[in-house]
C-alpha positions in Angstrom: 8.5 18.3 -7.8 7.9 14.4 -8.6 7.2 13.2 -12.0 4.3 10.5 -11.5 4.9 7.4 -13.1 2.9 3.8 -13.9 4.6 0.7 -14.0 2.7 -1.9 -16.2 3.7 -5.4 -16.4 3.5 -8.5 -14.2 4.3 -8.0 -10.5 7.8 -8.2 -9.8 9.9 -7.9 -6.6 13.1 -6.5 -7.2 16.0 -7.1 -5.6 19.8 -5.8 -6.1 20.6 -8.5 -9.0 23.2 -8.7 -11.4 20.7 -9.1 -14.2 18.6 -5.8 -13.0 19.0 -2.4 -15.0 17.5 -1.3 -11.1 18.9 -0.7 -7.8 16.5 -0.6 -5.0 16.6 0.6 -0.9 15.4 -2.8 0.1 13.1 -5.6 -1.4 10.5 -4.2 -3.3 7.4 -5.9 -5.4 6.0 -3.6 -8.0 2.3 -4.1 -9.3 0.5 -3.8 -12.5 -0.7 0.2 -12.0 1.1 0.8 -9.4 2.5 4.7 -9.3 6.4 5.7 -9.3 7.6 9.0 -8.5 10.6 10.5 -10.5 12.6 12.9 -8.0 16.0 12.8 -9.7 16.8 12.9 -13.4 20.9 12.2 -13.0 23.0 11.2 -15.8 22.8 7.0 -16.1 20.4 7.0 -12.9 17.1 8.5 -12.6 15.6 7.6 -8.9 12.5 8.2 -7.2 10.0 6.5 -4.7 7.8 3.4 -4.6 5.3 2.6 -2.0 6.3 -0.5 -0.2 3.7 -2.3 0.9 5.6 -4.1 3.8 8.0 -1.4 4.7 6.6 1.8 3.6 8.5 4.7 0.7 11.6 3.0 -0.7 13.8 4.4 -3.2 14.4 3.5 -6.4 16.8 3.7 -9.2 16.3 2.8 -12.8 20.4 2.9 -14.3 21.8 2.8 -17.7 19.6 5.7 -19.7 21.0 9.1 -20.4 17.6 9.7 -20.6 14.2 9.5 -18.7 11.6 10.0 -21.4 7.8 9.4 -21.7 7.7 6.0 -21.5 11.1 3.7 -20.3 11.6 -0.1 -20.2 12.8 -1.7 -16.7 14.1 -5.2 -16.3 14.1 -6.8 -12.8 15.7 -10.2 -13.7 17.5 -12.2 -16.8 13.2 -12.8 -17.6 11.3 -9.6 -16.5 10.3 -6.5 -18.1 8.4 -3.4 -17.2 7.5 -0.2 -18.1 7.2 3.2 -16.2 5.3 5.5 -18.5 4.1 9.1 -17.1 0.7 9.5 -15.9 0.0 12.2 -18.8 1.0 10.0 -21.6 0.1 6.5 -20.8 -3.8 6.4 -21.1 -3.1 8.3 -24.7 -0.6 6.2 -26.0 -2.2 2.9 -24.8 -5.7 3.1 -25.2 -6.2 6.6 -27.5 -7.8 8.4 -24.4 -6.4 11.9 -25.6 -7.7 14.6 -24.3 -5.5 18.3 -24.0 -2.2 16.9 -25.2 -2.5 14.6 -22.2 -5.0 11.9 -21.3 -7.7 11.1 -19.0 -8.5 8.3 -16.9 -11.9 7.2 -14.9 -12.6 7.5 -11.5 -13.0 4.3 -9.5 -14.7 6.0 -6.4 -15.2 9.6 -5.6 -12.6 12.0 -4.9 -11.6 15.9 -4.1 -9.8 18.2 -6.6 -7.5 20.9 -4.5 -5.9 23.9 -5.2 -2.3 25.2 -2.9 -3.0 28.2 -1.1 -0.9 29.6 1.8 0.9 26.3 2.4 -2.4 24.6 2.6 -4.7 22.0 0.3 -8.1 23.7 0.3 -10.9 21.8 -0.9 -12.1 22.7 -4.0 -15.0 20.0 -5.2 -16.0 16.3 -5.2 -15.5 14.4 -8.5 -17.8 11.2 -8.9 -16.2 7.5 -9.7 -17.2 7.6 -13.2 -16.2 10.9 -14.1 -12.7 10.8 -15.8 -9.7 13.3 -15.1 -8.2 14.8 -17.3 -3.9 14.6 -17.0 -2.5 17.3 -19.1 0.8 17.2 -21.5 3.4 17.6 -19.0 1.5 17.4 -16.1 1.2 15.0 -13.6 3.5 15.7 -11.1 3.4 16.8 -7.3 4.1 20.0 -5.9 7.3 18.8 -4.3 9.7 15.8 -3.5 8.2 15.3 0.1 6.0 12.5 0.8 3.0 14.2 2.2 2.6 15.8 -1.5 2.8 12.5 -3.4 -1.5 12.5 -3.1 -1.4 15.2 -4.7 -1.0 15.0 -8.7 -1.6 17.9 -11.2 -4.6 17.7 -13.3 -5.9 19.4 -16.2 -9.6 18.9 -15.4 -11.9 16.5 -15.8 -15.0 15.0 -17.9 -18.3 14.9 -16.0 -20.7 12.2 -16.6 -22.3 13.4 -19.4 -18.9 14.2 -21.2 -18.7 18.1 -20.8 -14.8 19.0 -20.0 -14.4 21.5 -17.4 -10.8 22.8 -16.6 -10.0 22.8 -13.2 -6.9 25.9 -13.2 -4.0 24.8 -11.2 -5.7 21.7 -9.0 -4.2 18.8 -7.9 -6.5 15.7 -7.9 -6.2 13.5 -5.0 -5.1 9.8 -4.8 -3.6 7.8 -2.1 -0.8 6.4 -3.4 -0.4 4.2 -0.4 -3.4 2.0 -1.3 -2.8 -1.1 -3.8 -3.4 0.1 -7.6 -6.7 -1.6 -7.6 -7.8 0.9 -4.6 -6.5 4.2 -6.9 -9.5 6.7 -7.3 -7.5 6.9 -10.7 -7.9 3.7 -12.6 -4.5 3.6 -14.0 -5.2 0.0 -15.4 
């Protein structure tokens, strides 16, 4: 499974530099929002994917930490720093929207909720933009390492519009992680 992952900070191309704590597969600019999927957790070098909006999935390797936690500082050059904080956490910690250990985020346009049966994504329901999914503590993540799951994140549940919770069981929410960040359902700035 992938850990999903924001970045937040100012977009920045990274490139193999002697000033980067990063090592990527080719050129690569990140965006405020954008999502980063955690597929490795070695010793000094954690790597997962990007989406490379030139190029297509391009890995991507943050060096230096014995540890991947909750929320990690990149640098890209001698003047740029980011952050990759998981998609449970980062809603809570920035903004106080707690909800389940986890946080939850609104919708910017409607979107399907699935569960995995059989090898398959059945549909289970629509959720509204303006309805806000809930990310639970340690969710977050995909059902595997392979691109075609990367849409699909683990929720919690979700808040309709006139704030009743309803968990959703075991449901991945869906969210092209292809589209630029400000195309997400999932405002995740």
């Amino acid at each position: 499974m992938a850990e999903v992952y924001i970045y937040h900070g100012p977009a920045h191309t990274f490139t193999n530099n002697k000033y980067s704590d990063v090592t990527v597969e080719r050129s690569t600019t990140l965006y405020n929002g954008q999502l980063f999927y955690l597929t490795s957790r070695q010793w000094l070098a954690h790597s997962g994917y990007v989406y490379n909006y030139s190029s297509g999935w391009t890995q991507f390797t943050v060096h230096g930490r014995e540890s991947f936690g909750n929320q990690v500082t990149i640098r890209g050059d001698a003047n740029h720093r980011g952050t990759l904080t998981q998609l449970w956490n980062w809603n809570c910690r920035q903004y106080g929207l707690c909800r389940n250990g986890g946080s939850h985020y609104s919708l910017r346009r409607d979107t399907s909720y699935y569960r995995r049966s059989g090898g398959q994504w059945d549909d289970q329901s629509r959720l509204r933009a303006g309805e806000r999914v809930v990310i639970g503590s340690g969710q977050g993540y995909t059902i595997n390492n392979n691109f075609s799951s990367f849409p699909y994140i683990r929720m919690y549940g979700y808040i309709t519009s006139n704030g009743t919770f309803r968990e959703t069981f075991g449901r991945y929410i869906y969210n092209n992680p292809t589209a630029r960040p400000q195309n997400y359902a999932i405002n995740t700035y």
